[in-house]
N, C-alpha and C positions, 0 to 999 in steps of 0.2 A: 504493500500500500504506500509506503516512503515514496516509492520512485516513481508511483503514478501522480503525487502530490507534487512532484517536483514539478510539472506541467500545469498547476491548482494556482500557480501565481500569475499567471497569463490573464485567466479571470476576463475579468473587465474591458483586457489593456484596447483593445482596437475600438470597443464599441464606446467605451466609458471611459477610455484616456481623460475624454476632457473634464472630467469631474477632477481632477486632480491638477488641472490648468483651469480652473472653470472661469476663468475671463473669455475665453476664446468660445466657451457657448454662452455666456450671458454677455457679450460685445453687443446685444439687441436685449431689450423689452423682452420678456418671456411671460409677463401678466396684464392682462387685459385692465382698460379703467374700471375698479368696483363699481357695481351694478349698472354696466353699459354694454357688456356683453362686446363691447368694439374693439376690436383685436389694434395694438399698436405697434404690433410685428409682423412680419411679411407672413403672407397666406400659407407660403410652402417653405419646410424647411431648406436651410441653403445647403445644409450637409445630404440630402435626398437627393439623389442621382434619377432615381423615377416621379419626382415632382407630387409627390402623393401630397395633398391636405395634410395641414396639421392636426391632430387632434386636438379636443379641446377639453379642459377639466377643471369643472367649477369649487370654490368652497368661501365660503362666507368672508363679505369686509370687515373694518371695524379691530376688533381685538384682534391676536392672535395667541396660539397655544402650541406646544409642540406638537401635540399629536398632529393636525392639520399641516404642520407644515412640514414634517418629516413625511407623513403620507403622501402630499402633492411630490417631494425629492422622490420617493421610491417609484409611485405610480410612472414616474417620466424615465425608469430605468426600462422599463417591460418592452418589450415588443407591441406589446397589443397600444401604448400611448408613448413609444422613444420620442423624445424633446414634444411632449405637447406643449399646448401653450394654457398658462392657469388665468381664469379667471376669476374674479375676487368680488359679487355678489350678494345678494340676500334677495332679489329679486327674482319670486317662481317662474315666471314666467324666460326669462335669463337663464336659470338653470334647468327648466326642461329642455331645453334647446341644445345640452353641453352634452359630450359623449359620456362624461363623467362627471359626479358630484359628490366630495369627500367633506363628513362632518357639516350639512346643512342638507334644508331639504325635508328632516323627519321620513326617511325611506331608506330600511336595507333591504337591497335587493340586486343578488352582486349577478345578476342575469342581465340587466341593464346597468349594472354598474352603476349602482348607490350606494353609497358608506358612509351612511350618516348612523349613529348613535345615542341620539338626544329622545328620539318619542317614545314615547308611554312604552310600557311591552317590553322594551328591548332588553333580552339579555343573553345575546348572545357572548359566546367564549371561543378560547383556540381549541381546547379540547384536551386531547392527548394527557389526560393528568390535571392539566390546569384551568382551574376557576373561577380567575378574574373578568369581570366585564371586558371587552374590547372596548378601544378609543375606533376613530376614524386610521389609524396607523394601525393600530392590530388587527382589525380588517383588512384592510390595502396588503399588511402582510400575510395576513391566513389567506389571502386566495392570490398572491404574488409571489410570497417569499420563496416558494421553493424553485420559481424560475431564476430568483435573484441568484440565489446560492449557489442553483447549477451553472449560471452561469460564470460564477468565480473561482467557483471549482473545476468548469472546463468537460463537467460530464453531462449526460444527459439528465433529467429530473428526476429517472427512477432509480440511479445510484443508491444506495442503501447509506452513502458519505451525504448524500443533499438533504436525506431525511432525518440524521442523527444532527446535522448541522442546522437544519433548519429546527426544530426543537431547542439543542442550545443557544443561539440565537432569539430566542423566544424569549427565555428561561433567563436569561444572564442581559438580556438588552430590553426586549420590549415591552416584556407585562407591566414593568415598572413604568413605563412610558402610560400604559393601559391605566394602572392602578391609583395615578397620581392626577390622572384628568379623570378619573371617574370619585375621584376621594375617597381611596380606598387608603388605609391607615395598614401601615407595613405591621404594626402589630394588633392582635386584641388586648386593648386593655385603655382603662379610662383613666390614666396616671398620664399629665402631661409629657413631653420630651423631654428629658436630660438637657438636649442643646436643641440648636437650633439650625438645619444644615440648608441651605441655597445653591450649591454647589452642583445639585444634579440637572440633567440637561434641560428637562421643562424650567428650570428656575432661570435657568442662563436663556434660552429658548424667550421664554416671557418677559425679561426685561430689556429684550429686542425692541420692545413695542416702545410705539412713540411716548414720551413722558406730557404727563400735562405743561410741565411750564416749555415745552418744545413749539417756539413760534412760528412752526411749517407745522397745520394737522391734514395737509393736503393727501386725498385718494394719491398723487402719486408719490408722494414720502410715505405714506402708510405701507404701497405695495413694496417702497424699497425696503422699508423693514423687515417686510416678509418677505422678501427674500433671499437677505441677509436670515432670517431663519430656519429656512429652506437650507440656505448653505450649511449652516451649524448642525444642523440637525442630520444632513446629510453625509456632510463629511463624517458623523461618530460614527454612523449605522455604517457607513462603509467601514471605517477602520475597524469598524467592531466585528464584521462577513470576514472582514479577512487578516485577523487576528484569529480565527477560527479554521482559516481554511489555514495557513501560513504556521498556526504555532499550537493552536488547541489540537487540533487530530492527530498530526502527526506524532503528536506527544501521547494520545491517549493510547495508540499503539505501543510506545516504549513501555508505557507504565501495565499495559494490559500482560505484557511481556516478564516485564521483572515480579508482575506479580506472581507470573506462574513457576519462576523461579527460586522463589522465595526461602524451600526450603533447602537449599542447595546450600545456604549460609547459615540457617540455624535449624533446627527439630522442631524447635515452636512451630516455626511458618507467623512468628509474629513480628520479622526481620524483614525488611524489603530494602533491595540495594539497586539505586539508582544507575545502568551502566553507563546512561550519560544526562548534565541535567537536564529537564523540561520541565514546564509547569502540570505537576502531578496533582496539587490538592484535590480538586474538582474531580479528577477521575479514579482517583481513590476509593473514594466515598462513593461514586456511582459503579464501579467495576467491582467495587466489596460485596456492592447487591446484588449484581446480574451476577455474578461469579457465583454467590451465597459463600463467600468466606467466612470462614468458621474456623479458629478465633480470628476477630481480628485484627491489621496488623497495626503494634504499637509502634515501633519504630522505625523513619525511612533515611536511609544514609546516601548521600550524595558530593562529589567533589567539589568543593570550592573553587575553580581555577584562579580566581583573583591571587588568593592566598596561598593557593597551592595544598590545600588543607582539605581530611573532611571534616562534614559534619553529620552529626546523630540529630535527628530532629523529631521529638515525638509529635503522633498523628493528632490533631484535634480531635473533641466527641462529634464534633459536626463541624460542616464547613462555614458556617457563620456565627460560632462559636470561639474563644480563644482559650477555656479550659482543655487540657490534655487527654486523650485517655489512659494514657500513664505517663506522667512527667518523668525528667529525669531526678534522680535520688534528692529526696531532699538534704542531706547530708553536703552532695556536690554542688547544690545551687550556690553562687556568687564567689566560686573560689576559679584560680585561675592558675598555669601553670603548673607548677613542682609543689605547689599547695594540693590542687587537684588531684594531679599525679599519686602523690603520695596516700590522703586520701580515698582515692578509689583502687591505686594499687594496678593500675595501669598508665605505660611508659608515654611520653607527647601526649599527655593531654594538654589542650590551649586554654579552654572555658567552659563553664555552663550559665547560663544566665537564670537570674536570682529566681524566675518561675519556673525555669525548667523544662521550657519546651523547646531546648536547641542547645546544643554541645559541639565542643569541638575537640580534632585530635590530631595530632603532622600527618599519621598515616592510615592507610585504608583499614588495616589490620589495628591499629589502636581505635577508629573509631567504633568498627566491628565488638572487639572486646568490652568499649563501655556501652553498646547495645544490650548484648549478650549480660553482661555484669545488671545493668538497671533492669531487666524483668527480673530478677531472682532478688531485687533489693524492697 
């Protein structure tokens, strides 16, 4: 699977370069004046060799929110709407007229391509496991994304890589996109927040919009906001497809690997060794399931190349968690060196930090040993 992925970064390159130069497709108007329906870019695309119509794809003036404008970036990825042109609305009669109409309208009905969210009724989901309400974006995605993903993975849709990608992709990017415009509260419980975070993309996404004391509130400062959010929006979800196609899969291979290997380094089978690093947490914990490991495993060892060192790093109880399922000794927490060393009674040890959920050792064989040594402690 490695050396089919090799070809998985090509992706986009020819059809979708210019999202990554995206001056050179927005060098034109790509959104229509709010509620005029009157296009103020050329009829046909310039990059169209066969001169076809634009498409066209409506969704409400006025405010904007990510979900709406990450869906308008994606929808203009697909084949079925490449470079439409968005129109920015509230006007029914304006948007029956549009091939498409994302989050306005009061109509899902992805046969005529509506994706709106807001009326009575609605509650639809992505499915698969998950049960957050859809935005206008998790729609757009539940009936697009798995073209998206094939097509930056370079295979066709029925890959068994498009469908495990398209899922995390979901799971790791958009629900929360879904959950935060539908006010859906990341926890149960009626305890305010600890803090207070703005940091995630609907929060940055939102304060795109024009501010009140902004002396232009003109339709065409509004549309340039959106589409400055449009770009934000779009540019994550991209980085985020292929940061999945580029570094998540082909790592979940390693790790689905070394876990089979496991006991080849200790008799537990509660030792897992990294033969080279990648980002393992996430598929730990999902390959622990589908595998049905039994025990499992406490500690994963991986080389350092920085330092030239390893490390012992025990596994979290979950991934969104920061308690261990077995830390290291509490004896060895916050000692360092030839204190260490002496201590646990094993040669080059560097550290363990004061919680205990990461140690370090010079060699592969010394951090082995203080794996080995902390289940028995």
């Amino acid at each position: 699977m490695l050396s089919s992925l090799a070809s998985a970064t090509k992706g986009f390159n020819q059809k979708l370069f210019f999202f990554s130069v995206h001056k050179n497709l927005f060098n034109r108007p790509i959104i229509a004046m709010a509620g005029t329906g009157v296009s103020s870019s050329p009829a046909y695309s310039t990059s169209s060799p066969s001169q076809t119509p634009l498409k066209r794809v409506g969704t409400h003036n006025g405010s904007f929110h990510c979900d709406e404008a990450l869906g308008c970036f994606m929808i203009r990825l697909t084949d079925k709407f490449f470079n439409a042109q968005i129109v920015r609305s509230r006007d029914p009669k304006v948007l029956d007229d549009l091939d498409a109409v994302l989050d306005v309208g009061g109509v899902y009905d992805p046969s005529n391509d509506r994706y709106d969210h807001h009326q009575k009724g609605f509650e639809e989901v992505f499915g698969h496991g998950f049960s957050t309400k859809l935005s206008s974006a998790g729609l757009v995605y539940k009936h697009f994304g798995k073209e998206l993903v094939a097509k930056e993975l370079n295979v066709d849709e029925g890959h068994p890589d498009v469908h495990r990608l398209f899922l995390a992709v979901y799971k790791n990017f958009m629900e929360a996109i879904d959950a935060i415009d539908n006010g859906i509260n990341q926890y149960d419980t009626d305890k305010p927040p600890r803090y207070v975070n703005n940091t995630n993309l609907s929060s940055r996404v939102g304060k795109l919009n024009l501010d009140w004391t902004e002396p232009d509130q003109s339709a065409e400062r509004e549309n340039e906001a959106f589409q400055q959010g449009m770009d934000l929006a779009g540019k994550e979800f991209l980085d985020t497809v292929r940061f999945y196609v580029r570094s998540w899969l082909p790592a979940r291979s390693i790790v689905m690997e070394c876990i089979g290997e496991r006991y080849d380094y200790d008799p537990s089978g509660e030792i897992m060794v990294l033969k080279r690093f990648c980002p393992w947490k996430l598929h730990l914990f999902e390959l622990e399931e589908e595998m049905k490991i039994e025990p499992l495993i406490k500690y994963v060892l991986y080389e350092d190349d920085r330092g030239k060192q390893w490390r012992v790093q025990a596994v979290a109880v979950s991934p969104d968690r920061f308690e261990s399922r077995k830390p290291l000794p509490a004896q060895w927490q916050g000692l360092r060196d030839d204190e260490l060393s002496k201590e646990a009674g094993i040669p080059g040890c560097v550290f363990v930090h004061m919680s205990g959920f990461i140690g370090g050792n010079k060699s592969y064989g010394g951090a082995l040993a203080m794996a080995r040594a902390a289940l028995k402690l």
